[in-house]
Structure formats: C-alpha cells, structure tokens
Wavefront OBJ file of the C-alpha trace (Angstrom):
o trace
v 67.019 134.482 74.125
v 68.309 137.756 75.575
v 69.086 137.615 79.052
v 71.018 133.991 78.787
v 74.102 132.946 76.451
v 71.748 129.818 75.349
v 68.221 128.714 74.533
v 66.463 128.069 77.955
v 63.597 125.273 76.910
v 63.297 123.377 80.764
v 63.455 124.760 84.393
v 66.468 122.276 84.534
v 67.941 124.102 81.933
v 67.728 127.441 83.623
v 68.709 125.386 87.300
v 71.880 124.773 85.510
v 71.979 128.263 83.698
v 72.178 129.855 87.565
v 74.242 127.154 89.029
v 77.260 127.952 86.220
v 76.319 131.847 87.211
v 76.864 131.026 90.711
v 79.787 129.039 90.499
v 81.614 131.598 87.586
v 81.061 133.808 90.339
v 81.992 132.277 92.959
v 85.259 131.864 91.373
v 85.788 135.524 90.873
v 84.762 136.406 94.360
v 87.578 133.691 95.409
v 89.992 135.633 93.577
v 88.686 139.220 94.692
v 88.522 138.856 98.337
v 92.722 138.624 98.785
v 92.615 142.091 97.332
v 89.793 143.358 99.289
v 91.561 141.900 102.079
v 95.010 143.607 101.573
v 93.513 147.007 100.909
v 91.158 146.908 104.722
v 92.679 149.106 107.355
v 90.017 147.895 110.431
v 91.707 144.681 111.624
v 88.253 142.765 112.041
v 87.566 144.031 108.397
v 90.450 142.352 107.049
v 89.742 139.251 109.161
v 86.158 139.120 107.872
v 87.198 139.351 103.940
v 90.004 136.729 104.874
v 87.362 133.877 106.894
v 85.306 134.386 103.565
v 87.811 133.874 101.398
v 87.754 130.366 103.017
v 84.159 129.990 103.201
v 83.768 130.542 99.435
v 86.663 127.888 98.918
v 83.766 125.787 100.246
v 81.283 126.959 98.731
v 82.752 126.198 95.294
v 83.432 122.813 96.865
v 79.885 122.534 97.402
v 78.754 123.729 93.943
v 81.209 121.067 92.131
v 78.848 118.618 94.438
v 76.011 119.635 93.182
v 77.517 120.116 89.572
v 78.233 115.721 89.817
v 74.639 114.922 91.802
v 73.008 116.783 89.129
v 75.179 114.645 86.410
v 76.198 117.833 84.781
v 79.639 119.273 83.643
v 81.458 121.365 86.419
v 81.798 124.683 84.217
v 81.192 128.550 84.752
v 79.474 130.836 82.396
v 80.250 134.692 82.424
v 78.307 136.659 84.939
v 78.270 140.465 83.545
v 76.459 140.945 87.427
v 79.197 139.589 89.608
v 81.758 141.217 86.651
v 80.378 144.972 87.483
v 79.976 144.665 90.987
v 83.462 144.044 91.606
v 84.928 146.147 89.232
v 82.560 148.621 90.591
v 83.898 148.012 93.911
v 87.674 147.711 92.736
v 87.090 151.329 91.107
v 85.960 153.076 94.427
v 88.341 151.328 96.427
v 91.224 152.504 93.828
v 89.703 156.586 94.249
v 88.773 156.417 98.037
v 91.912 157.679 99.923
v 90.919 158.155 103.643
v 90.987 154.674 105.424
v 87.751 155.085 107.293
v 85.695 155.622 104.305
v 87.540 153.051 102.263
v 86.588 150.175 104.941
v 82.959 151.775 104.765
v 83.635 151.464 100.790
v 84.651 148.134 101.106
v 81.938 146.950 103.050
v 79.088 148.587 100.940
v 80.763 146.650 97.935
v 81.331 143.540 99.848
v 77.073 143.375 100.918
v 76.622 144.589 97.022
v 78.242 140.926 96.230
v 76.465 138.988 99.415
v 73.090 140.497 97.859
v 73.864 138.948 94.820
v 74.869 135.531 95.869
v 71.813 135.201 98.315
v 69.495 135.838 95.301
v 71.422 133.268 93.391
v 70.965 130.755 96.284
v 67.847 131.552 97.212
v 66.297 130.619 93.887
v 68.669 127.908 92.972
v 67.027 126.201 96.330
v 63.382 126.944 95.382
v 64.144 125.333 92.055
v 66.182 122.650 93.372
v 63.598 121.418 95.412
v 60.765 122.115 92.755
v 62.620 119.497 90.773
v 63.009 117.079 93.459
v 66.867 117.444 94.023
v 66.636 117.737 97.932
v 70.424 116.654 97.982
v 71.098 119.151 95.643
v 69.034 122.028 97.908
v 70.544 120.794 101.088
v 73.760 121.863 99.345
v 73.179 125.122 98.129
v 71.246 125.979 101.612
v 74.200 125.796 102.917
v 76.033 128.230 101.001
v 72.916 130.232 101.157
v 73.335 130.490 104.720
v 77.107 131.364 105.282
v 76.280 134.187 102.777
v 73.288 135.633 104.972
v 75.731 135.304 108.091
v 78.488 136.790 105.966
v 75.731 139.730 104.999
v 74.838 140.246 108.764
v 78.780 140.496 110.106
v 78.984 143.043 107.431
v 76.573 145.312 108.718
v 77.409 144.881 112.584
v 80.867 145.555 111.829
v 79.367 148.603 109.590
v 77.495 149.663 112.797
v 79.883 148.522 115.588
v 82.209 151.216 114.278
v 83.121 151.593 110.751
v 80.441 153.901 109.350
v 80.697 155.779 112.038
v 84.468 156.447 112.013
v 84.041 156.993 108.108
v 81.583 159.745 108.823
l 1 2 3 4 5 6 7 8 9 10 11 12 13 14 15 16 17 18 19 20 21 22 23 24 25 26 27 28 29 30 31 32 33 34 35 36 37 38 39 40 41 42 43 44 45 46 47 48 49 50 51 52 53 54 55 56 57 58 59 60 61 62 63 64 65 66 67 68 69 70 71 72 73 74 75 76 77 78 79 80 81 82 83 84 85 86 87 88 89 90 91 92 93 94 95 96 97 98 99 100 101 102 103 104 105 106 107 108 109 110 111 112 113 114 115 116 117 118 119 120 121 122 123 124 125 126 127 128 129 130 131 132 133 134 135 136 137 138 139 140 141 142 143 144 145 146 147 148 149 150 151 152 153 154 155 156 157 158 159 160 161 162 163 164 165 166 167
C-alpha cells in the first residue's frame, strides 16, 4: 500500500497504524532526550529536555492505555519520520561546535520532533472521536497538549535568549 508496512482496509485500521507510529516514537524520543540533555549548555535548556524526558515517560503510559481500551496489542511499528528527525538532529548537534548555536541547534531539532508528535495527536484525536472512543481521545488530548506546551517553552526559551546569544 505504499506509505504503510500493511494493508489499511478501515479507519480503525489506520487509528491503530498512527497509534503504533506514535508510540514507536515515543519510545525513541524517550531514549533521545538524555542525550539531548547532556549535550545543552543553557541550564533552562537542559532542564527543559530533562522535564520532557518525564513527560514522555507518561505519555507512553498513556498510549499503553489507549493500546488496552482499544483491545489492541501494545506494539510499535518503525517510524522512518521520527527515525530522520533525530538522526538529523543528532548529526548537527555532533558538527555544531560553539555552545550558543548548538542550544539554538538543539532547540530547532527539538520543535522539528514536537511538530511531529502534535500532528500525530492531533489526528489520532479527530479519529478517535470519529469512531466513538472519547476515552481513548481524552487520552491522547492529553499528550497532545503537553506537546503544544512543550512546543511553546521551546520557542520562549528560543526568544528569551538563546537565538539571540547564538547569533
């Protein structure tokens, strides 16, 4: 079928196509951010990747919720998206030697992921609720919205400071 590893025949097969996105990359995220984390120089920076790091502990939480409410096995599939982006971000991170620009580096890579995860949540809620899983929307609202507050302390720390020390 192209853009997915299997035939797509309902919308709740394509709900749980993007939830196993989601949570596949979720997981890589979780195991990202300690790196991202460790290679910050601005001290609210670092403290930022490291209060995610918890949030999307929860979030994954959440997703194995709706995963069981949805009566479907807990599983990831690959996530080429989420798979680029970081490494994307890992190589400029890896090249970028003045600190200033590598916490503007870091951020730009860090709202490249948020993006990415508020699309993912923002449809899986649409579809959610178009098939009547209001528990299951509640849910992923949820993570939807720690990832658009995540987004926004991005950019204020981007324009409290950062972007202009990197410049």
């Amino acid at each position: 079928m192209g853009w997915f590893s299997k035939d797509i025949a309902t919308m709740d097969d394509l709900f749980v196509h993007t939830l196993q996105d989601i949570y596949y990359a979720e997981n890589q995220i979780k195991k990202a951010l300690p790196e991202m984390a460790t290679k910050a120089t601005s001290p609210a920076l670092k403290q930022g990747f490291e209060t995610h790091l918890r949030e999307t502990e929860g979030h994954i939480g959440r997703l194995r919720e709706v995963f069981r409410l949805h009566g479907v096995e807990e599983q990831g599939i690959n996530c080429p998206a989420i798979d680029g982006i970081l490494e994307e971000a890992n190589d400029v991170a890896s090249e970028v030697q003045d600190k200033p620009v590598l916490d503007a580096a870091l951020i730009a890579a860090a709202q490249a992921v948020e993006h990415y995860e508020i699309t993912r949540y923002g449809t899986l809620v649409a579809w959610a609720k178009q098939l009547g899983r209001e528990d299951c929307a509640a849910l992923l609202k949820q993570n939807l919205d720690e990832e658009a507050a995540t987004d926004e302390k991005l950019t204020q720390l981007a324009m409290d400071g950062i972007n202009r020390k990197a410049a």
